[in-house]
Residue, then its C-alpha position, 0 to 999 in steps of 0.5 A: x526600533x528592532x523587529x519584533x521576535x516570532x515565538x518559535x512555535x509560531x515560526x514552526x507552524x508557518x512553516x508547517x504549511x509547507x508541506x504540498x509538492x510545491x513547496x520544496x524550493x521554498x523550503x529550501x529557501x527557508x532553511x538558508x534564511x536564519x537558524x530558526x528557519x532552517x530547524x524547522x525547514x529541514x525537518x520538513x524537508x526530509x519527512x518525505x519518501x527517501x528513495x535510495x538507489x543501490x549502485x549499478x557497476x560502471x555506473x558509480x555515485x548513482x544511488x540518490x535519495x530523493x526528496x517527496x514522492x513526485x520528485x521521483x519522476x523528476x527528480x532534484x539534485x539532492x545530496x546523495x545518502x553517503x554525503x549526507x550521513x558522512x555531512x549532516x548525520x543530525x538529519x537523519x533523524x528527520x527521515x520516516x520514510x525510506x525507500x530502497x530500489x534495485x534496477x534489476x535489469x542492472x544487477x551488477x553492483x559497483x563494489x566500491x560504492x556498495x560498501x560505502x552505501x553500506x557503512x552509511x546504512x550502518x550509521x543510518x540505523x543508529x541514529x533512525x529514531x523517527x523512522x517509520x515506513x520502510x519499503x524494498x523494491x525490486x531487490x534480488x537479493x543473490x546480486x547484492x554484496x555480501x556486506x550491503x546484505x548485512x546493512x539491510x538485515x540490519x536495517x529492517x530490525x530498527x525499532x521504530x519502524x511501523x510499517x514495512x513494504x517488501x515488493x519483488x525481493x527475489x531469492x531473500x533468506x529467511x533472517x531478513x523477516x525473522x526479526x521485524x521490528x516489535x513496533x510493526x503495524x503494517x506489512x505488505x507484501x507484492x509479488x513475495x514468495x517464501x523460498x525459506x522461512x524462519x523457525x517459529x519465534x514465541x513473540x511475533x509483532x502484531x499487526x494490524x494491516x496486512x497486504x498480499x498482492x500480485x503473488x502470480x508473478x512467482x509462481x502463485x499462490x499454490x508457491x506461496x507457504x500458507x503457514x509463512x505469515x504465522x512464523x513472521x507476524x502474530x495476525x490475531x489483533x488484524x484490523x484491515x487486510x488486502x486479500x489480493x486476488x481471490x480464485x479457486x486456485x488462491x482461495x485455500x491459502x487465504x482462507x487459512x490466512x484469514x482464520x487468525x483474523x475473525x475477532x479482529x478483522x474490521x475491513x476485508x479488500x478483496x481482487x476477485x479474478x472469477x468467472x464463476x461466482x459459486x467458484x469462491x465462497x467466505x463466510x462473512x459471519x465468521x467476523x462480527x466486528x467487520x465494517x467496510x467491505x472493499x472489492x476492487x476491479x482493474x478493467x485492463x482491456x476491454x474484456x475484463x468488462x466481462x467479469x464485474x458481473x459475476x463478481x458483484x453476483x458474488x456479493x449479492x449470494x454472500x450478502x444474503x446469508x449474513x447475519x441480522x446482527x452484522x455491524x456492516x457500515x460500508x461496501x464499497x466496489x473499486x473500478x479501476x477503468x483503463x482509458x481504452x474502455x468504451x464508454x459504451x460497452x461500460x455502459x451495456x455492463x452496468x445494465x445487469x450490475x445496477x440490478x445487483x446493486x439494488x438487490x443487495x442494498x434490498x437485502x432485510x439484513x441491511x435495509x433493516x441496519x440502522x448502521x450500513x450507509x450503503x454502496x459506494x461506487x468509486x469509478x477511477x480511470x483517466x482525464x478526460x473518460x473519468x467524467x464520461x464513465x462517472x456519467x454513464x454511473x450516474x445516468x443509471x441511478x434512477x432506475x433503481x429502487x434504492x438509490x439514496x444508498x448508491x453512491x458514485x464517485x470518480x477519482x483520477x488515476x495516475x497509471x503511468 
């Protein structure tokens, strides 16, 4: 008697179950079993993050692209970029995600291995029709060769990409942002500068999220051309944008890449780096669709307990001037606690914090909010001081007034 025949959608929603850290062995498995299995497996094999290594000199054949993010700390032995475009090019179409990283401590590149990672790059962009998240890490741009360059201008433009991460690209010329994709959602930048800028171009994609982080590392925001962003991207339909740090110093290039963003703009995440709270000022009422309010704090050392205070000060003052007609639903405070943190120290802090929570969460414009949920408190820090930190929160809930609109949560951070 034969075996019965699965349909093969209900083969691929099996498979599709596989899809945690755990399972890259098993999927391996899976694609060796038939050619039912192996469609499907492979499909979900290669829709994680690919992370291509660019080739140090004396060290050849040393960019890999690995398979799901956690395998970057450990990684397998898949088959390198080159192999697998020249092998199995049909698989390229599986790849979403993609990852280009340069050991700038090595900046000499192998000149042999360069040129064939940047044929198969060329190839890689003809055939990436699903490709949807690119991201550059790390890369200096003088170092690389002249032909790799190309492969990489060639591949930030492919047309399906939605979302595009550039992370300490040093020294990039102006053509490597002057033709991002049309379908570009999502841009983050981490550490960027603009040492030149293309001319402006009159259809820019439109974004819907944008990142700015880190922009001390090369010079501050004083370094940073507060009329970058409007010659790269059109900023007029944003919905959410990571402000990165707020200071006196910063804030004249933020308010000038806020202002595109006031009818759009639904969630605002804020880094304050103030002792000051009269130092910065943002006029909430300039943006009447804003629901979610994020403000984030990394407590790195011990003495950065010292400068929550004034930043939820800082909330309190800019909360007591919007307007009743704010469709404000969430303000939520980040803590990223380093476990070299006291306990009790966090806790002394917490002492005048809690006051200002509960000062806000009285405030008429959102007591009267049929809408606003409230304050969340998302305490992050490290096994086993999490718990003690999220109690230490909790202890200080019933010594407010309005606690049914605190809540606390704790989440563990993976800062190594």
């Amino acid at each position: 008697m034969a075996l019965p025949v699965l349909p093969v959608d209900v083969l691929d929603e099996i498979l599709s179950q596989l899809t945690d850290e755990t399972s890259e062995s098993t999927l391996r498995s899976c694609s060796l079993v038939c050619h039912s299995f192996r469609r499907m497996a492979q499909k979900i094999l290669f829709d994680f993050i690919f992370s291509v290594r660019l080739p140090p000199a004396k060290r050849s054949n040393q960019y890999r692209i690995f398979g799901p993010p956690h395998a970057e700390r450990d990684p397998p032995q898949p088959p390198k970029l080159v192999a697998l475009v020249k092998l199995a090019p049909h698989l390229i179409k599986y790849i979403k995600q993609l990852r280009i990283i340069h050991d700038t401590f090595m900046r000499t590149l192998d000149d042999r291995a360069s040129t064939d990672l940047a044929d198969a790059l060329e190839i890689f962009f003809r055939k990436a029709t699903n490709l949807r998240s690119l991201k550059l890490d790390f890369l200096s741009w003088h170092d690389i060769p002249p032909r790799l360059q190309d492969a990489i201008l060639l591949l930030i433009s492919v047309p399906s990409i939605q979302d595009i991460t550039l992370e300490y690209v040093k020294n990039f010329p102006a053509n490597l942002v002057q033709n991002l994709p049309p379908l570009l959602k999502s841009l983050s930048l981490k550490g960027q500068t603009f040492p030149s800028l293309p001319p402006t171009r009159k259809k820019l994609p439109k974004i819907e999220s944008f990142t700015i982080l880190d922009l001390r590392t090369f010079g501050g925001m004083d370094q940073f051309r507060s009329d970058a962003m409007e010659r790269i991207v059109d900023m007029s339909q944003l919905k959410t944008f990571d402000v990165g740090i707020c200071n006196e110093n910063s804030m004249p290039v933020i308010e000038q890449l806020l202002r595109p963003t006031y009818n759009f703009l639904e969630h605002l995440i804020l880094q304050f780096d103030i002792t000051d709270p009269d130092s910065v000022s943002i006029d909430l009422n300039q943006f009447p669709y804003l629901t979610d309010i994020t403000i984030i704090h990394f407590c790195t050392w011990p003495d950065c307990l010292s400068d929550i205070p004034p930043v939820v000060i800082w909330v309190t003052e800019t909360m007591k001037k919007i307007s009743y007609r704010n469709v404000l639903q969430n303000l939520s405070f980040r803590q990223v606690l380093f476990p070299w943190i006291e306990l009790a120290n966090y806790d002394l802090t917490l002492g005048d914090v809690w006051q200002e929570l509960d000062t806000i969460c009285s405030l008429p414009q959102l007591a009267s909010s049929n809408i606003f949920r409230g304050i969340t408190f998302n305490i992050e820090s490290t096994m086993p001081v999490c718990d003690g930190f999220e109690g230490v929160a909790r202890n200080r809930l019933p010594e407010t007034t309005r606690a049914s609109k605190l809540h606390i949560e704790a989440s563990l951070l993976d800062w190594w």
